[in-house]
C-alpha positions as CSV (number, residue, x, y, z in Angstrom):
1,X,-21.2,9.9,37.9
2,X,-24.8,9.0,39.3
3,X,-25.3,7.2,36.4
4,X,-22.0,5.0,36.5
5,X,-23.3,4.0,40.0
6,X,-26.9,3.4,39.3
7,X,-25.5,1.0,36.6
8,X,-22.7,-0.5,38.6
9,X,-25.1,-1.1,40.8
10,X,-28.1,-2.6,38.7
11,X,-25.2,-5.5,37.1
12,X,-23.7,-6.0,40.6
13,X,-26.2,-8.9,41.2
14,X,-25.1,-11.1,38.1
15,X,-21.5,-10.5,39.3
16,X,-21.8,-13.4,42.6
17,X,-23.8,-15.6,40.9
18,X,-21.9,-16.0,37.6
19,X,-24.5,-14.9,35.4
20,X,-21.9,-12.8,32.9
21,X,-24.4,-13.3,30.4
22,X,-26.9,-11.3,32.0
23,X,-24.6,-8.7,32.8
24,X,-22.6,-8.1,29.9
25,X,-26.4,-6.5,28.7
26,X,-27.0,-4.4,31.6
27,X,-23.4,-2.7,30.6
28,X,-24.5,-2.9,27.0
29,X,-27.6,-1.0,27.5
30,X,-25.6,1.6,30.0
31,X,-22.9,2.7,27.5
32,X,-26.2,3.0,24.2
33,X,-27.7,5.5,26.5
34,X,-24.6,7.6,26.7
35,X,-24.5,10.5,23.8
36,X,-22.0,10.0,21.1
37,X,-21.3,13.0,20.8
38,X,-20.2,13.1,24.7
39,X,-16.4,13.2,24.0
40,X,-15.7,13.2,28.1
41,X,-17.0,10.2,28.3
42,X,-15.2,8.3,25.8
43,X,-13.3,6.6,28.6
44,X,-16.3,5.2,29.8
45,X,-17.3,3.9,27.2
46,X,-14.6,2.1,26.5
47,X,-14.3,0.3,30.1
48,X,-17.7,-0.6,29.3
49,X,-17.3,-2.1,26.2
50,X,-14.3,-3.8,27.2
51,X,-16.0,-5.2,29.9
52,X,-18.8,-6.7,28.1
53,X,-16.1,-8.0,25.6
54,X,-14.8,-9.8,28.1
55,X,-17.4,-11.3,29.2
56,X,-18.1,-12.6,26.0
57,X,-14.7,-13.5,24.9
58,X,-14.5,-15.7,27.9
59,X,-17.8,-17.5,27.5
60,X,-17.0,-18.4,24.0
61,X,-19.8,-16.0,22.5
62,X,-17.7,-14.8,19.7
63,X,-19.9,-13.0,17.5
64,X,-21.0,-11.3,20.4
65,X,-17.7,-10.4,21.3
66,X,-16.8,-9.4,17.7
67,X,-19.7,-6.3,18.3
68,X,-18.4,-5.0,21.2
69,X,-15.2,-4.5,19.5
70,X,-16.7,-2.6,16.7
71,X,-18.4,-0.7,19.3
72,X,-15.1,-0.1,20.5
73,X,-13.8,1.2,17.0
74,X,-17.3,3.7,16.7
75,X,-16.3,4.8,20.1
76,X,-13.2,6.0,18.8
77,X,-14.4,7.1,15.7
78,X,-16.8,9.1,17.4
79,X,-14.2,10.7,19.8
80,X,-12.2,11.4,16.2
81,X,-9.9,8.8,17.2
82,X,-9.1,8.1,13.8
83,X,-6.2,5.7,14.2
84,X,-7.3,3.7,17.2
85,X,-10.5,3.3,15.1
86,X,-9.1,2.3,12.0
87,X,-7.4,-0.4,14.2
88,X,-10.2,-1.3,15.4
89,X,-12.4,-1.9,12.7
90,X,-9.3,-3.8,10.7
91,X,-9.7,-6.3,13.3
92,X,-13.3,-6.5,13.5
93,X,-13.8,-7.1,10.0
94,X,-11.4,-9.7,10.1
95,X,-13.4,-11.6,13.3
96,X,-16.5,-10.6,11.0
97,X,-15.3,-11.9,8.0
98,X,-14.4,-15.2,10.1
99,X,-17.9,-15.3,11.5
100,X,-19.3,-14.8,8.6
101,X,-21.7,-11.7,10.6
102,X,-23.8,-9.9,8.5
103,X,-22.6,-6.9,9.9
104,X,-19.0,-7.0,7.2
105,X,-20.2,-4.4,5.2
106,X,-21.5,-2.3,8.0
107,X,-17.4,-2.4,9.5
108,X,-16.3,-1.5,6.1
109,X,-18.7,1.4,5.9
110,X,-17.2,3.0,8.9
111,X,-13.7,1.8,8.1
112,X,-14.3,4.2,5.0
113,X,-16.0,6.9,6.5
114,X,-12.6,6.7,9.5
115,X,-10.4,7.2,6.2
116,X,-12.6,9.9,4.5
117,X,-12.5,12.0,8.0
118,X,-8.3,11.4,7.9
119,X,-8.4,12.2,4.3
120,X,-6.9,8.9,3.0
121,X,-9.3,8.7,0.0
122,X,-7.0,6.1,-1.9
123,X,-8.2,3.7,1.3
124,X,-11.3,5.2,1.8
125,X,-12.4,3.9,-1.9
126,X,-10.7,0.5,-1.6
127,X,-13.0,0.2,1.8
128,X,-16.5,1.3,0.2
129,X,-15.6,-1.2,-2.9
130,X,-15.2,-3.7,0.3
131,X,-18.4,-2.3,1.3
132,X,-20.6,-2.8,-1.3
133,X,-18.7,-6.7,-2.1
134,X,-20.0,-7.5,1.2
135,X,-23.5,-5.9,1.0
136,X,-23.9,-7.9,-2.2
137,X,-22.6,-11.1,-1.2
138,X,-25.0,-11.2,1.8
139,X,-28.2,-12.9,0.8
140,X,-29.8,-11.8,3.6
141,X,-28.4,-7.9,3.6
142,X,-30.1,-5.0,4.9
143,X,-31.8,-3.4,1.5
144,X,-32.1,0.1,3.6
145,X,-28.2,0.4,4.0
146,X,-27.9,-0.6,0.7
147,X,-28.7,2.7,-1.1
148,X,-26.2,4.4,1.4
149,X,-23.5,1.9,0.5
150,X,-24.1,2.6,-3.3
151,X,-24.1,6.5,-2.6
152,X,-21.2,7.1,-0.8
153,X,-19.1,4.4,-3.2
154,X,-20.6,6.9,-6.4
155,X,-19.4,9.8,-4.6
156,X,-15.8,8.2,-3.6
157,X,-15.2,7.4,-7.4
158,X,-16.9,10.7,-8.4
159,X,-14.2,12.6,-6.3
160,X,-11.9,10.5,-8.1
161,X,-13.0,11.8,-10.9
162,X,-14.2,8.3,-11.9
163,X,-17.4,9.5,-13.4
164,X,-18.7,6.7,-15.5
165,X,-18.8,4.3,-12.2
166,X,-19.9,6.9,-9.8
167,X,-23.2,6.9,-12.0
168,X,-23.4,2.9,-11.7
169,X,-23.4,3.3,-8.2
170,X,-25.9,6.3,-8.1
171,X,-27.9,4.5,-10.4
172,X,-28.4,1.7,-8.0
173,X,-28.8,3.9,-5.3
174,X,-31.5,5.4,-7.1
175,X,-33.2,2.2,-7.9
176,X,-33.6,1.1,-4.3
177,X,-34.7,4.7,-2.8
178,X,-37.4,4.4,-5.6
179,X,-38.1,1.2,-4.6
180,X,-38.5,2.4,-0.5
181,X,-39.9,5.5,-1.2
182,X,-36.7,7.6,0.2
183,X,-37.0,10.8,-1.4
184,X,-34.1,12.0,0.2
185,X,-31.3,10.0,-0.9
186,X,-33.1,9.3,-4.2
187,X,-32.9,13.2,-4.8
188,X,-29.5,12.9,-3.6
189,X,-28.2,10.0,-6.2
């Protein structure tokens, strides 16, 4: 495509002059402005990311490398990719976990939402408990996401007809959307 060259083209110059580092962005930034939604592209997208990966990988940036590959698994996820997703995210929250990234709950988050679109609920609730462990644990986490951590746990244990912890976890949801004045999910807890 026209954009494919016009990108090729703009990280050709790191290429010679072993600036990876440089060019691992300019690929980055290519493959954000391609739609999700664009199945067809999904190929692309993935030679993208893979690049930058590597590029990463092999200058020791690990953490860096660790978010291209859960780029990878949302590319999949996206594409309804379910399994290569799944995959995917398993081993990023593992290199996660091992970086100690704020982004663990984040990964588990999708992870559940990967099982919840297969219809593996058992897993999906086991990953948004994961979820919310890590959200909490993180001193430093991301208050925002928290109140759609704490929804979508209440609703996995409400569907499992776990009622008296699905309202602990609307609860807090509740309490933070008050808190950030988000009247939509505090309507929806």
């Amino acid at each position: 495509s026209m954009a494919n060259k016009i990108f090729t083209a703009a990280a050709q110059p790191y290429q010679p002059n072993s600036q990876p580092l440089k060019e691992a962005p300019v690929w980055r930034y290519f493959q954000n402005h391609m739609p999700a939604s664009d199945k067809a592209k999904t190929d692309n997208k993935l030679k993208i990311h893979n690049r930058a990966y590597e590029i990463y990988l092999k200058k020791g940036f690990k953490l860096q490398a660790a978010d291209e590959q859960f780029d990878i698994a949302l590319t999949y996820q996206n594409a309804n990719q379910f399994d290569k997703a799944e995959q995917y995210y398993i081993l990023v929250i593992k290199q996660f976990e091992l970086l100690k990234s704020p982004r663990i709950a984040e990964a588990y988050y999708n992870l559940a939402d990967t099982y919840y679109r297969k219809g593996d609920m058992p897993k999906e609730l086991l990953a948004r408990i994961n979820c919310v462990n890590a959200y909490e644990a993180n001193s430093k986490h991301d208050t925002y996401w928290g109140q759609y951590y704490y929804f979508t746990l209440g609703v996995a244990y409400y569907n499992k007809r776990q009622f008296g912890q699905a309202l602990v976890y609307h609860q807090k949801c509740v309490d933070i959307a008050a808190k950030l004045n988000a009247h939509e999910i505090y309507n929806l807890g």
